[in-house]
VEXDREN-2710 file (C-alpha; in Angstrom, 1 decimal):
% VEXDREN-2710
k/r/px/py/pz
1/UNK/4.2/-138.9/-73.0
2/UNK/1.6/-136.9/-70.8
3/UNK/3.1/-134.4/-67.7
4/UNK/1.3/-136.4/-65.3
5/UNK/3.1/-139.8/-66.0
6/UNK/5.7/-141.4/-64.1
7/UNK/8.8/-141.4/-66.3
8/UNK/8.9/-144.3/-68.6
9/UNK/5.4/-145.2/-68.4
10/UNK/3.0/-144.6/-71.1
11/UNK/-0.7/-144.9/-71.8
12/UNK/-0.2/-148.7/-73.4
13/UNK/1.3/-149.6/-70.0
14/UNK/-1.2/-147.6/-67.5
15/UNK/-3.9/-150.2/-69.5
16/UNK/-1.8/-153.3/-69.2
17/UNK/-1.6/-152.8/-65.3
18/UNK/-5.8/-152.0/-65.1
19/UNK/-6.3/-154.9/-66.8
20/UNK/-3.9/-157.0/-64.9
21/UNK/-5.2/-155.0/-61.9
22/UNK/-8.8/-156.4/-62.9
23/UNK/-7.9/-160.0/-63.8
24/UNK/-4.0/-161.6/-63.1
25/UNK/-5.2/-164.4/-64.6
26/UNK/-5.8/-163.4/-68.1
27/UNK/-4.3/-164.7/-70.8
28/UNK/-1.1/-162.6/-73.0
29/UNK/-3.0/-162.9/-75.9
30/UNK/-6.1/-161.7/-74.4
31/UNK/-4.3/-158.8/-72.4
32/UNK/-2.3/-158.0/-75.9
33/UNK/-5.8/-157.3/-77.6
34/UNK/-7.1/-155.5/-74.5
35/UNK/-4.3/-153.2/-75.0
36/UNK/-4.0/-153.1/-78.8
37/UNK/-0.6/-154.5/-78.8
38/UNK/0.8/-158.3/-80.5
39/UNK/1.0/-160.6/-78.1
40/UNK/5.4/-161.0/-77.9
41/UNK/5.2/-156.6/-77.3
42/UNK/3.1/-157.2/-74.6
43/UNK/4.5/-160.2/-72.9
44/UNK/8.0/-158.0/-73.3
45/UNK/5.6/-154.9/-72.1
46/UNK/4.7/-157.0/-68.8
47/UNK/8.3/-158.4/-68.6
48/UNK/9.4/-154.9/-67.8
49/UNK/6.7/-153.7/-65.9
50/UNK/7.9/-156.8/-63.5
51/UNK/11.0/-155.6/-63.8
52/UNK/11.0/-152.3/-63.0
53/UNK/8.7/-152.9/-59.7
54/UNK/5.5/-151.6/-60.5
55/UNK/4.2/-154.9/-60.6
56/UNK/4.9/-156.6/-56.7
57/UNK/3.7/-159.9/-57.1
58/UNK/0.1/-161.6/-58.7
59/UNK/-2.0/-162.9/-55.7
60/UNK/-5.5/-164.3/-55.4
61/UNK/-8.0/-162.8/-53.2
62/UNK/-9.9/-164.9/-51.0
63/UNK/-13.4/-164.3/-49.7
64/UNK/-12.2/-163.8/-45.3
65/UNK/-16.6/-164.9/-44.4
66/UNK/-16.6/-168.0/-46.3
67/UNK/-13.0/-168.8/-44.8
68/UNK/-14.5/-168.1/-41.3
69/UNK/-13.0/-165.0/-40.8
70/UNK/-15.5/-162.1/-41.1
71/UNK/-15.0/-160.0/-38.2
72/UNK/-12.5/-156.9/-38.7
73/UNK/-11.3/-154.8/-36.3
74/UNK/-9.5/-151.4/-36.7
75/UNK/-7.3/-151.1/-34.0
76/UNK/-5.3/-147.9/-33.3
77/UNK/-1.9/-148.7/-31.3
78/UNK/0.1/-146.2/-29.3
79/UNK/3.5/-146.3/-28.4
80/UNK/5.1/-145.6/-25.4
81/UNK/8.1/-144.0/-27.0
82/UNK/8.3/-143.0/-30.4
83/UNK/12.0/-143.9/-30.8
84/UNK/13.7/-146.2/-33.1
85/UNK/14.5/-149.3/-31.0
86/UNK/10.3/-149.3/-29.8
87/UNK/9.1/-148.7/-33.8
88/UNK/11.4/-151.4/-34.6
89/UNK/10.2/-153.8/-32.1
90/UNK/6.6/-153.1/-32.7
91/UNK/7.0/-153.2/-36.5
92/UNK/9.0/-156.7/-36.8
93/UNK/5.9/-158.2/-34.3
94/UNK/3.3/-157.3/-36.5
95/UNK/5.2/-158.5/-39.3
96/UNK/4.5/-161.9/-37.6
97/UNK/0.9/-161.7/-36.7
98/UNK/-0.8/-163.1/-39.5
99/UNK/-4.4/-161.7/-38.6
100/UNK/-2.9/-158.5/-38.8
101/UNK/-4.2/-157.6/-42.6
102/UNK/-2.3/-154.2/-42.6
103/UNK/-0.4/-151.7/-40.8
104/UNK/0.0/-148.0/-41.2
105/UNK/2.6/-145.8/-38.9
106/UNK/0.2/-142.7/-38.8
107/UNK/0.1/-139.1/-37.7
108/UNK/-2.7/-138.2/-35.2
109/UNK/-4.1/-139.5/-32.2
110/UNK/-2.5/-143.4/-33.0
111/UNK/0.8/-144.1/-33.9
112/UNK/-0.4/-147.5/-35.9
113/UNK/-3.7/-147.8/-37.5
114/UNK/-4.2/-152.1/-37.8
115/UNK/-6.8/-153.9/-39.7
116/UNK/-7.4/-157.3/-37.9
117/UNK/-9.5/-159.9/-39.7
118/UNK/-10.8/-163.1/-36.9
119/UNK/-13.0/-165.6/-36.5
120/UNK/-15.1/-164.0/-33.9
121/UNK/-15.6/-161.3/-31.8
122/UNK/-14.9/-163.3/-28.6
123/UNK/-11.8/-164.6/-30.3
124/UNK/-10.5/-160.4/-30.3
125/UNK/-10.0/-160.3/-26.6
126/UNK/-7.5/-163.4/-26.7
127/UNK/-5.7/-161.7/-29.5
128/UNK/-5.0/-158.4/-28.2
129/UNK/-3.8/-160.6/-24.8
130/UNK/-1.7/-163.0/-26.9
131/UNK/-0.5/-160.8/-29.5
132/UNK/-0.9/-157.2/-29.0
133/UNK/-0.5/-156.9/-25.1
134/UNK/2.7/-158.2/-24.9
135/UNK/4.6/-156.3/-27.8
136/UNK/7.0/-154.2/-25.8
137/UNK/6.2/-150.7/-26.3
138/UNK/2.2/-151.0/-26.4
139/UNK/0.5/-148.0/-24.4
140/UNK/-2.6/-148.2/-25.8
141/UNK/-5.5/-150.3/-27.7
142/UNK/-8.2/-148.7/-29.2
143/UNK/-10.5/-151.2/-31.6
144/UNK/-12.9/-150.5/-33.5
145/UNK/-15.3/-153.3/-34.4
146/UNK/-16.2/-152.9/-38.5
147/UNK/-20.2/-153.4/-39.2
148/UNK/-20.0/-153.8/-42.7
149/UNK/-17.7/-153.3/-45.8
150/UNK/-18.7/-150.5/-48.0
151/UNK/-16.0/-151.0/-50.0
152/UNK/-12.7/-152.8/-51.0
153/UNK/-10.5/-152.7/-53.5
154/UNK/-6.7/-153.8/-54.1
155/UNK/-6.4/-151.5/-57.5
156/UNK/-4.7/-148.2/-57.8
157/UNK/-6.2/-145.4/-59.7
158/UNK/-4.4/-145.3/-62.5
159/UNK/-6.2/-142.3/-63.5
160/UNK/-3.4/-141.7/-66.4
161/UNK/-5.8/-143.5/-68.9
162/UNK/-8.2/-141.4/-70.8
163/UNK/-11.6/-141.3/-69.2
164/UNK/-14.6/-139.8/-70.6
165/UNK/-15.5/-136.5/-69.3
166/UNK/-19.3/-136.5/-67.9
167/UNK/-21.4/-133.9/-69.8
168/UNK/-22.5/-131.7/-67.1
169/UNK/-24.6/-129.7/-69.4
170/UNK/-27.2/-132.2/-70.3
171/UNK/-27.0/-133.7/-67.1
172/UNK/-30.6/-134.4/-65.9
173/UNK/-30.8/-133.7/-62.6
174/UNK/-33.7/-135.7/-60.5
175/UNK/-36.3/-134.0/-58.7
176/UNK/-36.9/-135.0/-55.0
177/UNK/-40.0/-134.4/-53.3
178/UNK/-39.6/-133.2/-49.6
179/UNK/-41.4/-135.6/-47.0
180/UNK/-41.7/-133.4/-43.4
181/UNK/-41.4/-136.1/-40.7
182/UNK/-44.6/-136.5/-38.4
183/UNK/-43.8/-135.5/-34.9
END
C-alpha cells in the first residue's frame, strides 16, 4: 500500500469506485474485468466498500432542463446569530426544501452558500418569500443567477490510481500569432 491511501484501501479498490463512479449500473462481471479481479472477489470487494461507507448510496442523475428546472441560483445566506439554536433552525429548514440542491456552512462574507435549481426566474422571488424569508434567523439574501454550467461532476478524484505522467519535454507547444485590436 501507497502513503497517500486511506488505510485499508488499495489500488484494486480506488478502480472499483472510478468505475462505479462512472457507471452504477454496470454489471459485477463487467466491473470484475475492469478491475482485473473474478467476479465473487469483486462483488465481496464492493460488499465491503458498502460496508465500510465509502460508498453512500447508487443514484441516477437526471437532466434538471429537460425536467423543467434549468434555472440555478447561488444564494449566499447570513445569519443573524451564529449560535447553535439559529444554525440548527436554519439547517433542519433547508433539509426540507427540496429545490435546495446543496448547502455549505462557509467561512467568509456568507454563512451558507445554497445552490437552488427552479423552473424559472420569476418563480425565485416566490421562493425566497415562501421558503427562505421566513426561516428564523435569515439576515440576508444574496443570489446569484447561474448563466451557464461549465462544469459538473458527482465523482471524486480518486487520484490514488496510477496516471500517466505528461511528457513535458516533447511537449509541442503551439504558436499564436498576436492580432493588435483596431481602435
Amino acid at each position: 500500500m501507497r502513503d497517500d491511501q486511506p488505510m485499508g484501501f488499495d489500488e484494486i479498490d480506488d478502480k472499483i469506485l472510478l468505475a462505479l463512479q462512472e457507471d452504477a449500473r454496470i454489471t459485477n462481471v463487467d466491473l470484475a474485468e475492469r478491475v482485473g479481479l473474478s467476479p465473487p472477489a469483486c462483488l465481496r470487494r464492493v460488499a465491503a466498500l458498502e460496508k465500510s461507507g465509502a460508498i453512500k448510496k447508487y443514484v441516477t442523475l437526471l437532466d434538471q432542463r429537460i425536467l423543467k428546472l434549468p434555472i440555478t441560483m447561488i444564494v449566499r445566506i447570513s445569519l443573524d446569530l451564529l449560535v447553535s439554536r439559529r444554525i440548527e433552525i436554519f439547517e433542519n429548514a433547508v433539509l426540507k426544501i427540496p429545490e435546495i440542491q446543496t448547502c455549505y456552512m462557509t467561512t467568509g462574507d456568507a454563512d451558507y452558500y445554497l445552490k437552488i435549481v427552479l423552473p424559472s426566474v420569476e418563480s425565485y422571488e416566490t421562493f425566497v418569500k415562501n421558503s427562505l424569508s421566513p426561516i428564523e434567523g435569515v439576515a440576508s439574501i444574496k443570489s446569484t443567477l447561474a448563466l451557464k454550467e461549465v462544469k459538473y461532476t458527482t465523482a471524486l478524484p480518486l487520484g490514488r490510481v496510477e496516471t500517466p505522467i505528461p511528457d513535458i519535454k516533447n511537449r509541442v507547444t503551439p504558436k499564436y500569432k498576436a492580432v493588435r485590436r483596431k481602435k
